[in-house]
Backbone as CSV, one residue per row, in Angstrom:
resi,resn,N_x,N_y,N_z,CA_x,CA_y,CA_z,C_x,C_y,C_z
1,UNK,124.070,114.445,92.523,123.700,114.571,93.927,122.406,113.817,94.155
2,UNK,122.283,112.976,95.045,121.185,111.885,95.575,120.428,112.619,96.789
3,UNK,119.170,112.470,96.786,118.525,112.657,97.910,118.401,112.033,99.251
4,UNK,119.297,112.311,100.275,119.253,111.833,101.500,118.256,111.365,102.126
5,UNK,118.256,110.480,102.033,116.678,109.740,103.232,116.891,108.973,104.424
6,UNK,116.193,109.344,105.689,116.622,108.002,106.826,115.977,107.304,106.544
7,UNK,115.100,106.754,105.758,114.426,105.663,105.286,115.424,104.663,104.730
8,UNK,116.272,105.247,103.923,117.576,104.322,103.066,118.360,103.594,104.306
9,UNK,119.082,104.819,105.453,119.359,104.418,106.228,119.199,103.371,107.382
10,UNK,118.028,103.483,107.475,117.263,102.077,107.945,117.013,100.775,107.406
11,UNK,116.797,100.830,106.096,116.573,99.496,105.573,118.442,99.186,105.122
12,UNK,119.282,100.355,104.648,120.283,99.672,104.590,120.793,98.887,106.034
13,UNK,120.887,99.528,107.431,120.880,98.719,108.778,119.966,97.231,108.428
14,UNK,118.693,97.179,107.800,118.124,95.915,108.069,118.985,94.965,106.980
15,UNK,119.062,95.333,105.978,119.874,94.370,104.924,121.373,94.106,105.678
16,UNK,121.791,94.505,105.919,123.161,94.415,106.599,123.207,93.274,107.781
17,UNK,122.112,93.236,108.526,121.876,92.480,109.216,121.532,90.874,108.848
18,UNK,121.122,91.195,108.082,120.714,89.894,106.993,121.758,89.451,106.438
19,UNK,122.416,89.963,105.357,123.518,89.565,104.565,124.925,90.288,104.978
20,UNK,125.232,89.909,106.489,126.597,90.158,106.121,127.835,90.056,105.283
21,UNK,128.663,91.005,105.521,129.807,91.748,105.036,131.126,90.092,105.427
22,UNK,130.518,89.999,106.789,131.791,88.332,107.275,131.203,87.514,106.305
23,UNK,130.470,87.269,105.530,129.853,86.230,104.508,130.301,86.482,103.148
24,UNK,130.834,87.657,102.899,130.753,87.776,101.869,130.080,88.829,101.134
25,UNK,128.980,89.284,101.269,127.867,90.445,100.862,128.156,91.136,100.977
26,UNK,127.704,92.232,99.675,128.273,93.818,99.651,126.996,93.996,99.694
27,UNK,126.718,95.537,99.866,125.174,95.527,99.868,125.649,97.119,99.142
28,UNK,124.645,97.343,98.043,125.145,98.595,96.833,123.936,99.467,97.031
29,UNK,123.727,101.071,97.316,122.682,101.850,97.414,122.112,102.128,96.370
30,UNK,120.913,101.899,95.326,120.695,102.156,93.977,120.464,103.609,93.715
31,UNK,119.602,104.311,94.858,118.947,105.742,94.590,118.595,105.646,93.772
32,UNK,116.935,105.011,93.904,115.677,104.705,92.968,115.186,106.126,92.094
33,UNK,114.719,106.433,91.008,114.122,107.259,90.889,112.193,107.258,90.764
34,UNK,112.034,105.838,90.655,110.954,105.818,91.054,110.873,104.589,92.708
35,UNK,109.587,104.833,93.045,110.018,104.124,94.112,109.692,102.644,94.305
36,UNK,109.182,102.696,92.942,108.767,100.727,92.370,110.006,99.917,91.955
37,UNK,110.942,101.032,92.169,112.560,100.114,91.351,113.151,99.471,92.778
38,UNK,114.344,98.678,92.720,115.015,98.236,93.915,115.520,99.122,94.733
39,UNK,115.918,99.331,95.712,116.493,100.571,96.549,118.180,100.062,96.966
40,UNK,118.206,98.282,96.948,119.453,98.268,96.867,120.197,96.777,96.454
41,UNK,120.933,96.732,96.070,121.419,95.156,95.003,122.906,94.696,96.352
42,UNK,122.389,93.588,96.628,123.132,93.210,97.242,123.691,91.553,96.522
43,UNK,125.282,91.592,96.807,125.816,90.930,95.804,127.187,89.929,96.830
44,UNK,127.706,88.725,96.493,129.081,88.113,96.456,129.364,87.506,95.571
45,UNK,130.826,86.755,95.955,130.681,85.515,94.804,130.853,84.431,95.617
46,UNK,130.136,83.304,95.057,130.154,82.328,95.697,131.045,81.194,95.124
47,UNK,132.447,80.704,95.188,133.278,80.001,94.293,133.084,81.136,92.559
48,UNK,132.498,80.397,91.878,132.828,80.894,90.625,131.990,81.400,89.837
49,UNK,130.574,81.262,90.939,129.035,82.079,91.000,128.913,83.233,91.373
50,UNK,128.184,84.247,90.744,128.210,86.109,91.671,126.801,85.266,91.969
51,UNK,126.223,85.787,93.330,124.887,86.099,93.440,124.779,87.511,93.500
52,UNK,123.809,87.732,92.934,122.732,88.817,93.274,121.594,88.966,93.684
53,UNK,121.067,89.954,94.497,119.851,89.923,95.100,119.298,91.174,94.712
54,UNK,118.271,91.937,94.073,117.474,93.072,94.037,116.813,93.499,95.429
55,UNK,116.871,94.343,96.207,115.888,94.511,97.432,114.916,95.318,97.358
56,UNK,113.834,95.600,97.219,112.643,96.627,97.511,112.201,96.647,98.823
57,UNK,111.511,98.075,98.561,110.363,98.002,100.121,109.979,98.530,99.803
58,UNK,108.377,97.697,100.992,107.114,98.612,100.703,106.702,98.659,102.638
59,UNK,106.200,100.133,103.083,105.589,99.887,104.193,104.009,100.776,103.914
60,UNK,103.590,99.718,103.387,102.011,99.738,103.178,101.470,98.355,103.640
61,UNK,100.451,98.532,104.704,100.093,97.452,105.626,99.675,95.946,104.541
62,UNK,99.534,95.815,103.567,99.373,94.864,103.108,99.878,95.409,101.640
63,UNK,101.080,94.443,101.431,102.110,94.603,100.349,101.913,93.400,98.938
64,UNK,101.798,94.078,97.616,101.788,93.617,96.543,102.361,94.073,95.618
65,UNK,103.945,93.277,95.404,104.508,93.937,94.745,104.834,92.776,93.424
66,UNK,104.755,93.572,92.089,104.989,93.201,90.783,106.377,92.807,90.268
67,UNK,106.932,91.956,90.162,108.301,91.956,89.863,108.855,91.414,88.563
68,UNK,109.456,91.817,87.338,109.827,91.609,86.587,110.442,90.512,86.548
69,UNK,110.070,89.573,85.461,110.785,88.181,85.337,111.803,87.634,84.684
70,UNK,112.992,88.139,85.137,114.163,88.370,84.263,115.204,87.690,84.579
71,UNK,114.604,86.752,85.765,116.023,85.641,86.223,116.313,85.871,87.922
72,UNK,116.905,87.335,88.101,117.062,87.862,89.080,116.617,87.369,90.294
73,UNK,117.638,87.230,91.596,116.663,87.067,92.436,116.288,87.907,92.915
74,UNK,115.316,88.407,94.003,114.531,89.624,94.726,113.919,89.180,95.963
75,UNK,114.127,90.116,97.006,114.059,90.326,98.211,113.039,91.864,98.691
76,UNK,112.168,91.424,99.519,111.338,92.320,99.660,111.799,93.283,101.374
77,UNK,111.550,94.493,101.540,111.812,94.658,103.204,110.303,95.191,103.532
78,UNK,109.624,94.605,104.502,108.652,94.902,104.772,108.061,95.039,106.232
79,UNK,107.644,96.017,106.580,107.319,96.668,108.118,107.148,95.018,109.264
80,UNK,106.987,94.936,109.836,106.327,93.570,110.929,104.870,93.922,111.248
81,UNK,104.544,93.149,110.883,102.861,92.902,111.032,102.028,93.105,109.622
82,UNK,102.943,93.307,108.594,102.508,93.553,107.091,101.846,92.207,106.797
83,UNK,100.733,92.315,106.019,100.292,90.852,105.530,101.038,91.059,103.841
84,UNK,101.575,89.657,103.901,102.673,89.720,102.707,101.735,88.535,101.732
85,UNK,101.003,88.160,101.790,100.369,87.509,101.189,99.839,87.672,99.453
86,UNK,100.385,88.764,99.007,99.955,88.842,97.505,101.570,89.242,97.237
87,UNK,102.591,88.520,98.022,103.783,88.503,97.343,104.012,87.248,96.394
88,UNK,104.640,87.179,95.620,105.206,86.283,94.897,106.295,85.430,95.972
89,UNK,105.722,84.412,95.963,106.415,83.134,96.791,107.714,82.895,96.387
90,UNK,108.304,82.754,94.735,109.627,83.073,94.596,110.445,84.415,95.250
91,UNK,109.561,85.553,95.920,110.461,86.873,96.645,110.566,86.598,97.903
92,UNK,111.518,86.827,98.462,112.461,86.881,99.978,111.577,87.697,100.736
93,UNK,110.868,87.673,101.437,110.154,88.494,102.886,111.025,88.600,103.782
94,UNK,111.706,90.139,103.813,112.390,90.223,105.265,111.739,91.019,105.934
95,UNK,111.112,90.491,107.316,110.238,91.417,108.259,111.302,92.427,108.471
96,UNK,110.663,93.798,108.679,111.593,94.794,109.395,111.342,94.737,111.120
97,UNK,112.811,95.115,111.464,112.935,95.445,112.699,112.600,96.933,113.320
98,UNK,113.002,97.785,112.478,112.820,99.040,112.968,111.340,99.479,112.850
99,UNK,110.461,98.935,111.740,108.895,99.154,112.124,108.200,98.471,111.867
100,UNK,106.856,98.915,112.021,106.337,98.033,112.018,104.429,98.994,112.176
101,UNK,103.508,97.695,112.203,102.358,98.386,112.525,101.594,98.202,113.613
102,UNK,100.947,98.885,114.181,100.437,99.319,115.350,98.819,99.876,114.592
103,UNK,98.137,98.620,114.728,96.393,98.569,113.975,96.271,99.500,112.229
104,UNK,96.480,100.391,111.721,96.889,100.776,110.831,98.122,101.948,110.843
105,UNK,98.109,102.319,111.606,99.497,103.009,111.456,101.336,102.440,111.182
106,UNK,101.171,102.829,110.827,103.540,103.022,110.534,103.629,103.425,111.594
107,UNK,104.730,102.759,112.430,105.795,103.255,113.766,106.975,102.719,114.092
108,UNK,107.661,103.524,114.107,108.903,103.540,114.548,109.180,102.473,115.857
109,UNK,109.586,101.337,115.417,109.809,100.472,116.868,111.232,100.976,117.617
110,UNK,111.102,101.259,118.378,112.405,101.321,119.392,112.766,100.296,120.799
111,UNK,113.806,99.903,120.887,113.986,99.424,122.365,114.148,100.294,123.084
112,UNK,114.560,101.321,123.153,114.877,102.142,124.436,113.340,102.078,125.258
113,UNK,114.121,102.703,126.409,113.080,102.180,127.879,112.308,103.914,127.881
114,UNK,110.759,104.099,128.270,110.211,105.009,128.017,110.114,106.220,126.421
115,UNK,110.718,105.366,125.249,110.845,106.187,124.561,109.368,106.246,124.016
116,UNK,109.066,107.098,123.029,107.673,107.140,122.198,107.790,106.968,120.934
117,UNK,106.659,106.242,120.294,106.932,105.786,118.651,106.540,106.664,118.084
118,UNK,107.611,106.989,116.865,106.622,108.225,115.910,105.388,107.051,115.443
119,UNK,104.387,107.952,114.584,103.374,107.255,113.422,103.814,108.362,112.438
120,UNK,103.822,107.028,111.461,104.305,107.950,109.749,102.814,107.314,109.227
121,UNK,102.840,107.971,108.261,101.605,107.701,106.973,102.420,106.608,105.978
122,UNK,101.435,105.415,105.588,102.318,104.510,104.747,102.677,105.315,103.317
123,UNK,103.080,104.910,102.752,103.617,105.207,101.529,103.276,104.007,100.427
124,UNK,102.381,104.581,99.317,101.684,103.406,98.735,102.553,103.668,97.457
125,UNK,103.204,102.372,96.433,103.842,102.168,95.623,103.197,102.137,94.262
């Protein structure tokens, strides 16, 4: 039994958006046990090539993440307005849609008309 999170739920919506399913891409839920591991491996084949992709996230306003050098490629999901700058230039930066920051806080971006943003506390890795 895995621990339910809308956090998963959200970044799986952002990967999905990215690597569609009409392309080819499966996108696989890992259920990290720590939260420095990938959260989800997204994969096709391309002719007679599999790709794979590792995905992490971090929503801590300025993200530095360590990544094992094992071939793999890797993809980061990270809030909008994150300074990504102590990423490794070989990792994928996908801004998130659903949050983002608002001067130091985490919030919930929404389109709806009059709605209100939560603020979460970041979560440091």
């Amino acid at each position: 039994m895995h621990i339910h999170d809308i956090m998963y739920n959200m970044e799986e919506r952002e990967i999905k958006g990215r690597y569609s399913s009409l392309d080819g891409w499966a996108v696989t839920r890992l259920y990290p046990k720590n939260p420095a591991d990938p959260h989800f491996q997204v994969s096709r084949r391309n002719g007679q090539v599999r790709e794979t992709i590792a995905v992490y996230a971090s929503y801590t306003p300025v993200s530095s993440i360590r990544l094992p050098a094992d071939g793999m490629k890797r993809a980061v999901l990270v809030p909008s307005g994150a300074d990504t700058g102590k990423i490794d230039p070989a990792v994928k930066v996908i801004p998130m849609a659903s949050y983002g920051f608002s001067g130091k806080d985490l919030v919930w971006q929404t389109k709806k008309k009059n709605a209100k943003t939560g603020v979460m506390t970041p979560v440091d890795f």
